[in-house]
C-alpha positions in Angstrom: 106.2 -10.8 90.1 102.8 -10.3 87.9 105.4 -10.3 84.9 107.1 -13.4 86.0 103.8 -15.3 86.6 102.0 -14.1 83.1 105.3 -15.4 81.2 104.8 -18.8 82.8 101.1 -18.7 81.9 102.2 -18.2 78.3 105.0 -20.9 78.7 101.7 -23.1 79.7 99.3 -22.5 77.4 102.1 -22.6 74.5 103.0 -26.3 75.7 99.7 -27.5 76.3 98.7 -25.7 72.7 102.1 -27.8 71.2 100.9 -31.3 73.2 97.3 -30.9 71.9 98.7 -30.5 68.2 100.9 -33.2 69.1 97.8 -34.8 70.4 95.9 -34.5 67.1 98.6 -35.2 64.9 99.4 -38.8 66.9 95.6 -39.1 66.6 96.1 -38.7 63.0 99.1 -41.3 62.4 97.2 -43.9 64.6 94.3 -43.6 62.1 96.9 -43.9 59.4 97.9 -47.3 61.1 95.0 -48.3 62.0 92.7 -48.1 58.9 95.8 -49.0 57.0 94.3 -52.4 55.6 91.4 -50.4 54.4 92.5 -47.0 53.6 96.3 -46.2 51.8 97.9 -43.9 53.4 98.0 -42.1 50.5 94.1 -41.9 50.5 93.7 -40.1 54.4 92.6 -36.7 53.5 89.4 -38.4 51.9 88.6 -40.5 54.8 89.2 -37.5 57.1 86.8 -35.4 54.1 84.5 -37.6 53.7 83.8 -38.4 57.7 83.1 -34.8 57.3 81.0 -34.3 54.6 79.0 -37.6 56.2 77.5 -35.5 58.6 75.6 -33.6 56.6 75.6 -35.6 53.8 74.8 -39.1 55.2 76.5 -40.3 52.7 78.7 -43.6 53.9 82.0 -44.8 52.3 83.7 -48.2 54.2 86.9 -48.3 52.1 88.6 -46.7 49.3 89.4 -49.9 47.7 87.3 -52.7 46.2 84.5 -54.9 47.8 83.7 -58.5 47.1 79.9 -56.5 47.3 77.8 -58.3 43.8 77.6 -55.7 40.9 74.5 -55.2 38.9 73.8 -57.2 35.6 71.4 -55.9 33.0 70.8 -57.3 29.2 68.4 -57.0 26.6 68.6 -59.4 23.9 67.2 -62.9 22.2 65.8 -64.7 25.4 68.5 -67.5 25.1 71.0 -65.1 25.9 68.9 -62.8 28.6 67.6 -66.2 30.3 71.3 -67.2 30.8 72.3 -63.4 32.4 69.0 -63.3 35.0 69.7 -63.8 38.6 73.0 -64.0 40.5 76.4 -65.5 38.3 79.9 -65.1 38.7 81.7 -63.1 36.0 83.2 -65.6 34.4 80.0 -67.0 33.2 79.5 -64.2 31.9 82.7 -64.0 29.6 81.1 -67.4 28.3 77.6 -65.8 27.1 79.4 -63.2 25.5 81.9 -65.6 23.6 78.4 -68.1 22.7 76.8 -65.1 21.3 79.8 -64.3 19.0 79.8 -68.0 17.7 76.1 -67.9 16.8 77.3 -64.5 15.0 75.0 -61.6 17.4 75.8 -58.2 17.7 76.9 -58.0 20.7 77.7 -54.7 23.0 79.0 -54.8 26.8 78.9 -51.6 28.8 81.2 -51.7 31.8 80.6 -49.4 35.0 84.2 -50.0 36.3 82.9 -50.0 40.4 79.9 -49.6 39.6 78.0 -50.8 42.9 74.2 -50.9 43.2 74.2 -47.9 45.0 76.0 -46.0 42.5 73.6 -47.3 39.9 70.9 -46.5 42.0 72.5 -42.2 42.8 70.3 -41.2 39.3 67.4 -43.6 40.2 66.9 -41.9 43.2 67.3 -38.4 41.5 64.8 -38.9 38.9 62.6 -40.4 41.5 63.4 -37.1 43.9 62.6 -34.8 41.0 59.5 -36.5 40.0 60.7 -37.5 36.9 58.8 -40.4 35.4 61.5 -41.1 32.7 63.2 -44.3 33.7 67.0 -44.5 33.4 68.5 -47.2 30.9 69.5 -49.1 33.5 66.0 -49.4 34.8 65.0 -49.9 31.4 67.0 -52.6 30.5 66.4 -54.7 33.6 62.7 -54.2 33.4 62.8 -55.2 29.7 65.0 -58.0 30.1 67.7 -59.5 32.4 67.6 -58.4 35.7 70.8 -59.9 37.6 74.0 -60.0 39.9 77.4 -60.5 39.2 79.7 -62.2 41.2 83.3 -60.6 41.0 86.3 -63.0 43.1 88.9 -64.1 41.5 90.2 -67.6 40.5 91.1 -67.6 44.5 89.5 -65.0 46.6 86.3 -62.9 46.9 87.7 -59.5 46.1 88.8 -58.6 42.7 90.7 -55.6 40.5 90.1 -54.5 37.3 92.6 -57.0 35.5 91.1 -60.3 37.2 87.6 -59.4 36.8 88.1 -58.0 33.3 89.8 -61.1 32.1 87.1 -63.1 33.6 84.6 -61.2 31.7 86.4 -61.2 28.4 87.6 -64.6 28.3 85.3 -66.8 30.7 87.7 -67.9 32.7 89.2 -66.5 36.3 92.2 -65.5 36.9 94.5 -63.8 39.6 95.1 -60.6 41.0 96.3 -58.1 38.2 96.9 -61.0 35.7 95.5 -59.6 31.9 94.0 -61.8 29.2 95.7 -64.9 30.9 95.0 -67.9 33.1 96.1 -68.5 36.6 99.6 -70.5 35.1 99.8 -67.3 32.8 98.4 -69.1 29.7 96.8 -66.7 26.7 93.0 -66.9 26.8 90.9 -66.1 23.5 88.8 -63.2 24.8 85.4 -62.8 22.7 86.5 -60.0 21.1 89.5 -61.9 19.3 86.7 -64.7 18.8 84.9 -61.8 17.3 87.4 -60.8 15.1 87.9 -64.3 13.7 84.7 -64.2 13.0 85.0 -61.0 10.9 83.1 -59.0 13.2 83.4 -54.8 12.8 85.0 -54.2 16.8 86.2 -51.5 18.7 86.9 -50.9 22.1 86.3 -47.5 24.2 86.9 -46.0 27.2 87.8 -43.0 29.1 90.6 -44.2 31.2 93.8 -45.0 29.1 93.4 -47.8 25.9 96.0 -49.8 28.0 94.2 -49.4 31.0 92.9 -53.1 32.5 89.7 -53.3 31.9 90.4 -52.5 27.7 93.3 -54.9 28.3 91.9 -57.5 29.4 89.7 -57.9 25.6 93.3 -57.5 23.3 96.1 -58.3 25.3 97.6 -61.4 27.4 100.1 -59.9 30.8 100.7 -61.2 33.8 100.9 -57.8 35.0 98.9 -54.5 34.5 101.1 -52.5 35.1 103.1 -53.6 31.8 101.6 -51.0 30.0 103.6 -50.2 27.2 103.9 -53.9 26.5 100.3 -53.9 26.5 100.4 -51.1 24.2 103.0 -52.6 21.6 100.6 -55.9 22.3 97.5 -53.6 20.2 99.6 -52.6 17.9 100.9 -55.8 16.6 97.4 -57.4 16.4 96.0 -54.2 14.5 93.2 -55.7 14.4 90.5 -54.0 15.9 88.6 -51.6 13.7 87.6 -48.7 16.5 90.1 -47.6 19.5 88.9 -44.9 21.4 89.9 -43.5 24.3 93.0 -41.9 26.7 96.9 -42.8 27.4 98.4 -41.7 24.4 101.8 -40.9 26.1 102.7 -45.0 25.7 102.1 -44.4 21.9 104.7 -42.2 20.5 108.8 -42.1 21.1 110.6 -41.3 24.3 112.2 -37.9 24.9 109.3 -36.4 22.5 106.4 -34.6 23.3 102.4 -34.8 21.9 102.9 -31.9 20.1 105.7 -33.1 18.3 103.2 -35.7 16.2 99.5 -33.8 17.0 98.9 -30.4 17.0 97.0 -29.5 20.3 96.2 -27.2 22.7 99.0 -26.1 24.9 96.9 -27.7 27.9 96.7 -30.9 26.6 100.4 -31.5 26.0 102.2 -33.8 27.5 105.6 -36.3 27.5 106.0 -39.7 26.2 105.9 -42.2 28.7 107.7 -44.8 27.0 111.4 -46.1 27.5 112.1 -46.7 23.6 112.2 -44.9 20.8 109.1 -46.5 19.1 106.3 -44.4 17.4 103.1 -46.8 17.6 100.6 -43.7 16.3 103.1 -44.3 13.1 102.8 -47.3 12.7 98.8 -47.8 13.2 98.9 -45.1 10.6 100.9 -47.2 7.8 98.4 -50.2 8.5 95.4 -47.5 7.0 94.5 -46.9 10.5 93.1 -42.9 10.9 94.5 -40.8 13.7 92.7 -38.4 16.0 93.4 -36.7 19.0 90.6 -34.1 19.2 86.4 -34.5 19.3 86.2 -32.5 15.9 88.6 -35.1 14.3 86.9 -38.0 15.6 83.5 -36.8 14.2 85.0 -35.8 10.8 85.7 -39.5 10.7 82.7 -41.3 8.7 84.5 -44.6 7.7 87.7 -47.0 8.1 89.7 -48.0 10.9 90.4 -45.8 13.7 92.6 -45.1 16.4 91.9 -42.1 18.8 93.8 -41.0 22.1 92.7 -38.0 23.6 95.0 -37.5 26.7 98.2 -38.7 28.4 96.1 -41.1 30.5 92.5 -40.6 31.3 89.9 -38.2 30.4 88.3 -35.6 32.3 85.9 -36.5 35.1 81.9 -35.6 34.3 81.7 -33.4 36.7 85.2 -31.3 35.9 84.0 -30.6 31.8 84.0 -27.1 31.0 85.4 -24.6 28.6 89.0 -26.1 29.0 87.8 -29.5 27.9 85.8 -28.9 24.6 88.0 -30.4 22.5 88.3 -33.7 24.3 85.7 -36.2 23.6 83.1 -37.9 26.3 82.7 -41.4 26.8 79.2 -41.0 25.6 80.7 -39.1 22.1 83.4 -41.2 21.6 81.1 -44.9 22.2 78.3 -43.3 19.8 81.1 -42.9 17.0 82.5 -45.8 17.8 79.1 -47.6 17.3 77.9 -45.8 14.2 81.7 -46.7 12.5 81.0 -50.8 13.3 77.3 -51.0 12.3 77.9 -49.3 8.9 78.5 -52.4 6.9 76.3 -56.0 7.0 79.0 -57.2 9.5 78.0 -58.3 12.4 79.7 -56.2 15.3 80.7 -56.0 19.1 81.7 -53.4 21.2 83.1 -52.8 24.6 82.8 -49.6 26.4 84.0 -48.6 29.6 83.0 -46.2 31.9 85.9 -45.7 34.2 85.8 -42.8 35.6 83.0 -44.1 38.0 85.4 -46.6 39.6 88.3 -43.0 40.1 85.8 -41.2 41.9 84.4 -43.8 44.1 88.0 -44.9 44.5 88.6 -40.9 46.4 84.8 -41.4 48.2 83.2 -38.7 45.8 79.6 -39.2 45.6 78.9 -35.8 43.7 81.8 -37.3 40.8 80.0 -40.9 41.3 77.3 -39.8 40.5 77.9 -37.6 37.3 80.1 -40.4 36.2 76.6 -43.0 36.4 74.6 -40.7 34.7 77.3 -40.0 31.9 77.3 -44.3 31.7 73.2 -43.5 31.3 73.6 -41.5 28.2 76.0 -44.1 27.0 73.6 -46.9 27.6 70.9 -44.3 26.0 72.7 -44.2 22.6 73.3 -48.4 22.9 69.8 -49.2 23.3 69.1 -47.2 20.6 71.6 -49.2 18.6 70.0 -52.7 19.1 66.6 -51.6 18.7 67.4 -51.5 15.1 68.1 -55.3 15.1 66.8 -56.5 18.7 66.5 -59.9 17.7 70.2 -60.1 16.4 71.8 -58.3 19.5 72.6 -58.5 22.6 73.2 -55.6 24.7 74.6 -55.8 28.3 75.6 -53.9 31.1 77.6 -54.6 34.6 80.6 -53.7 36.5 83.8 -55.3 37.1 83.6 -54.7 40.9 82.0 -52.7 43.2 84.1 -49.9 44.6 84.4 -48.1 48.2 81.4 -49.8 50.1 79.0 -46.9 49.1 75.7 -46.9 51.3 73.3 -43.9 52.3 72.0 -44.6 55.7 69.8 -42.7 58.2 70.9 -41.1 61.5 69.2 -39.6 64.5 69.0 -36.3 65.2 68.5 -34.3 68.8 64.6 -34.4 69.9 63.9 -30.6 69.3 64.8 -31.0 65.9 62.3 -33.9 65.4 59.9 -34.2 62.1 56.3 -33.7 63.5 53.2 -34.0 61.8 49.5 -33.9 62.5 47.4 -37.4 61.1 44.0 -37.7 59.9 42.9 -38.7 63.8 44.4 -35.6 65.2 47.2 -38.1 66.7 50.9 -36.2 66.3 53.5 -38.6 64.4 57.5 -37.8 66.2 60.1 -39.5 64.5 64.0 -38.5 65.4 65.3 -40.8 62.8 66.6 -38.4 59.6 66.0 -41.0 56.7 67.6 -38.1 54.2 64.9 -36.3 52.7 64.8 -36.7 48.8 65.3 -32.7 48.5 68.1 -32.8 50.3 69.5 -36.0 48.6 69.4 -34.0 45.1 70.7 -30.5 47.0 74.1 -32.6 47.9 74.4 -33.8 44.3 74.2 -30.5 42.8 75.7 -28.5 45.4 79.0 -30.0 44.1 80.6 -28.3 41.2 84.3 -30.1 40.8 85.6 -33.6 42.1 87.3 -33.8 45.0 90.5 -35.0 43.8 90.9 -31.5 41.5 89.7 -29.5 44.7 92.6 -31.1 47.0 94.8 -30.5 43.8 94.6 -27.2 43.4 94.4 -26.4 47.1 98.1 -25.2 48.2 97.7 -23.4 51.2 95.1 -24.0 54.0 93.1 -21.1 52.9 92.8 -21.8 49.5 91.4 -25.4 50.7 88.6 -24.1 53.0 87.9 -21.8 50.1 87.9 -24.0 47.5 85.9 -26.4 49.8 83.5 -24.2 50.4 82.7 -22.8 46.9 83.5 -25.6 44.9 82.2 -28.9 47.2 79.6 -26.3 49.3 80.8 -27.7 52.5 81.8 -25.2 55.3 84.6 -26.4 57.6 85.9 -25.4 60.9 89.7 -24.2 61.5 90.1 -27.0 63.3 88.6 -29.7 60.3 90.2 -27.5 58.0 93.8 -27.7 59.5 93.6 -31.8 60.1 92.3 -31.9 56.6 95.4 -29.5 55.0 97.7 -31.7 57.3 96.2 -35.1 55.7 96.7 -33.9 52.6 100.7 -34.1 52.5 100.0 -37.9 51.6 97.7 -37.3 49.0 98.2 -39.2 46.0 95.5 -39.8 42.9 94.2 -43.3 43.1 94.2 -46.2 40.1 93.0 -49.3 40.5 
C-alpha cells in the first residue's frame, strides 16, 4: 500500500512540477503579448535580462524601440550659426543651419549619436564625475563653449522617429515619413547639404560604423522611399561618385552575387563573408576605375595619405566598443576611421564637411545594454576629441556639431528603497543620526556596473547554446549571477532572439 501511495505522490508532484512550468511559460507568452507594442517578440530575452540585471543595477530601460524623448544638441562655431542651434528645435531646422553654412562656404562637421538620449550622453559624465576626474568630456565641452540645445525628432506626422525620417530631416531640412531616405513625404528628391556641399566643391566624406548604406549615411547621398532598398542605395553612391571619403561597414552590397570577400580582398579568414547582392555587379570595381582607392583593413586605410577613398571593413557593421580585442585589430574604429577621414578633406584650401556616425550606440541601447551604451558614448567622445581638434585650427570658419537622430530605449537610472536594516546611517555634526532607506546608486557602484561588464549582451546570448553555457557566460562575461530558475526563463526567452536594426 506504502508503494502504491508514494507512486501517486510522484504522479503529484510531477504534474504540479509540469503545471507550474506550464505556469511560467504562459506567464512568459502573456508577457510576449502583452508588451508586444513596446517589446518585439524577438527582443524578450532582454526585457526578461534586463528586469534582472535592474535589480542590482538600477538601471531602467521602458522599450527597446525609439522614444519621441528630445536628443541633445551641441555646436561650436561662428555665433550666427551657434545662436541658431541653442535651446529646443526640431531636426529639421537643423538640416537648414547645416545647408546655410555650406552656402556661406564653412567647414562644417556633424557628429551623430544614432539614439543617443541624454542619459546616454550623460553614462561618461557621470563616470568622470564618480572617478573624480576633472577633465570634461567633449560633449560637456562643446556645450559649455557654445550651443547648448535640444532636438526635436517626429516626423513629418508623428512624434516618434527612425533613423531614415530623422536622418533625412537632418540632411536635407525638411521632414519626412517613416523609413522614407533623402525624400519628401510625396517621395520627391531633396538636396541634402552634403550634395549642396559638393556643388560647392567642398572635400566630403561620410563615416560610420554601421554599414555605408545604412540610414543614417543614406539619408546625406541617396533619395528611397524605403531603407531597406539597400543595394539600390548602394548602386545610388556609386553612380554619383562623388564623395571624396567613404568610410565604414556593409561591403557585402558592393561586390557580385554568388562571390565571396575574399574573392576581391584578401582578408582574414574571420572577416569573410558572401555577397549580399542579387546581380552580378562589382561596385568596389567600378569606384576603383573612377581613381577611387580601396581598403578593407585599418593598415590600408592609414597608408592612404591622399585622393579619393572608399573603405568597407565588414559585411555590415563593425564591432561593438566593448567586444574589440585581438580578433578585431585589423578592423578600424569609428574614431580611426573619422580622424582619417578628416585629415584626407582638410589637406587642400577646400573648404570641407563631414558626417560621422556613431551607430553602434543606437544597437546596444536597441538590446537594453548599458555597459555597450556606454562604451559606444565614450568611443563618440574620442570622436568628438579628434573633431574639436579639427576646428580649432580654423574656429572662426567652422562649425562643428553634435546630436542624435533619436533617442533610443527610454534609458533612466532611478533610485529604489531598500529593507530598513540595510539603511545608510550616519552621525551629523549635532550628534543627530541621518536614516535614509532610499538607495540613490552610489557613484562607486555606478562605475563597478560599467566595468564589471566585459562583452555586449547580444554576443553573450549569441554564443550561449545551452543553459549552462548562458549562466556561465552571464556570469563571467556580464558579472551578474542568476538563479536556476532566472536562468531557465532567460534560456527559454531566448528561442526568439533576433539582433535588432533600426
Amino acid at each position: 500500500m506504502k508503494y502504491i501511495h508514494g507512486f501517486i505522490a510522484l504522479v503529484l508532484i510531477i504534474v504540479s512540477n509540469s503545471a507550474c512550468q506550464n505556469k511560467n511559460l504562459k506567464l512568459h507568452d502573456d508577457m510576449i503579448r502583452n508588451e508586444s507594442e513596446f517589446w518585439n517578440k524577438r527582443s524578450i530575452s532582454h526585457v526578461i535580462l534586463n528586469q534582472m540585471i535592474g535589480k542590482e543595477t538600477q538601471v531602467i530601460w521602458s522599450t527597446t524601440s525609439h522614444t519621441a524623448a528630445p536628443v541633445p544638441l551641441g555646436a561650436v562655431g561662428p555665433e550666427k550659426y551657434t545662436k541658431m542651434l541653442q535651446g529646443p528645435i526640431q531636426n529639421d531646422s537643423l538640416g537648414r543651419v547645416l545647408k546655410s553654412a555650406v552656402k556661406e562656404k564653412l567647414n562644417v562637421i556633424i557628429v551623430i549619436g544614432d539614439g543617443m538620449g541624454n542619459m546616454h550622453m550623460a553614462l561618461p559624465i557621470y563616470e568622470r564625475y564618480a572617478q573624480k576626474n576633472k577633465i570634461p568630456t567633449y560633449f560637456a565641452r562643446i556645450m559649455s563653449e557654445g550651443a547648448c540645445g535640444y532636438l526635436y525628432t517626429g516626423t513629418a506626422r508623428g512624434l516618434v522617429t527612425g533613423s531614415a525620417a530623422s536622418g533625412t530631416a537632418i540632411a536635407c531640412g525638411k521632414k519626412t515619413l517613416m523609413n522614407m531616405i533623402g525624400v519628401d513625404s510625396l517621395g520627391m528628391p531633396l538636396q541634402s547639404a552634403l550634395a549642396l556641399a559638393i556643388n560647392g566643391r567642398y572635400k566630403t566624406a561620410i563615416v560610420t560604423d554601421a554599414g555605408i548604406t545604412d540610414a543614417t549615411p543614406a539619408a546625406f547621398y541617396a533619395h528611397s522611399i524605403n531603407r531597406d532598398a539597400e543595394q539600390k542605395i548602394a548602386d545610388q553612391l556609386e553612380a554619383s561618385s562623388n564623395i571624396d571619403v567613404i568610410l565604414g561597414g556593409g561591403a557585402s552590397l558592393f561586390f557580385p552575387k554568388g562571390t565571396i570577400f575574399s574573392d576581391f580582398e584578401r582578408v582574414p579568414e574571420s572577416l569573410n563573408f558572401e555577397s549580399l547582392r542579387t546581380d552580378s555587379r562589382n561596385l568596389i570595381e567600378s569606384f576603383q576605375k573612377k581613381d577611387y582607392q580601396f581598403c578593407s583593413t585599418l593598415r590600408q586605410l592609414q597608408n592612404i595619405e591622399r585622393g579619393k577613398v572608399i573603405g568597407l571593413f565588414a559585411s555590415g557593421g563593425l564591432p561593438a566598443a566593448i567586444n574589440r580585442d585581438e580578433s578585431t585589430v585589423s578592423i578600424p574604429s569609428v574614431k580611426e576611421m573619422g580622424n582619417k577621414a578628416l585629415e584626407l578633406i582638410s589637406d587642400t584650401d577646400s573648404p570641407y564637411f563631414a558626417m560621422i556616425e556613431c551607430a553602434r550606440i543606437d544597437w546596444e541601447a536597441h538590446d537594453n545594454d548599458i555597459a555597450s551604451v556606454y562604451k559606444a558614448v565614450e568611443e563618440m567622445n574620442q570622436v568628438l576629441k579628434d573633431a574639436y581638434r579639427k576646428y580649432q585650427e580654423s574656429p572662426e570658419n567652422t562649425l562643428l556639431i553634435f546630436t542624435a537622430d533619436h533617442e533610443t530605449g527610454g534609458l533612466e537610472v532611478a533610485y529604489r528603497k531598500m529593507p530598513k536594516e540595510n539603511a545608510f546611517h550616519k552621525k551629523m555634526e549635532d550628534g543627530e543620526e541621518w536614516e535614509n532607506i532610499t538607495n540613490p546608486l552610489l557613484y562607486k557602484i555606478f562605475v563597478k556596473n560599467l566595468e564589471r561588464q566585459k562583452k555586449s549582451v547580444s554576443s553573450v546570448l549569441g554564443e550561449s547554446a545551452t543553459l549552462s553555457e548562458l549562466k556561465i557566460n552571464i556570469r563571467e562575461k556580464l558579472g551578474i549571477t542568476l538563479s536556476n530558475d532566472e536562468a531557465e526563463q532567460l534560456f527559454y526567452s531566448m528561442t526568439d532572439y533576433k539582433r535588432y536594426k533600426d
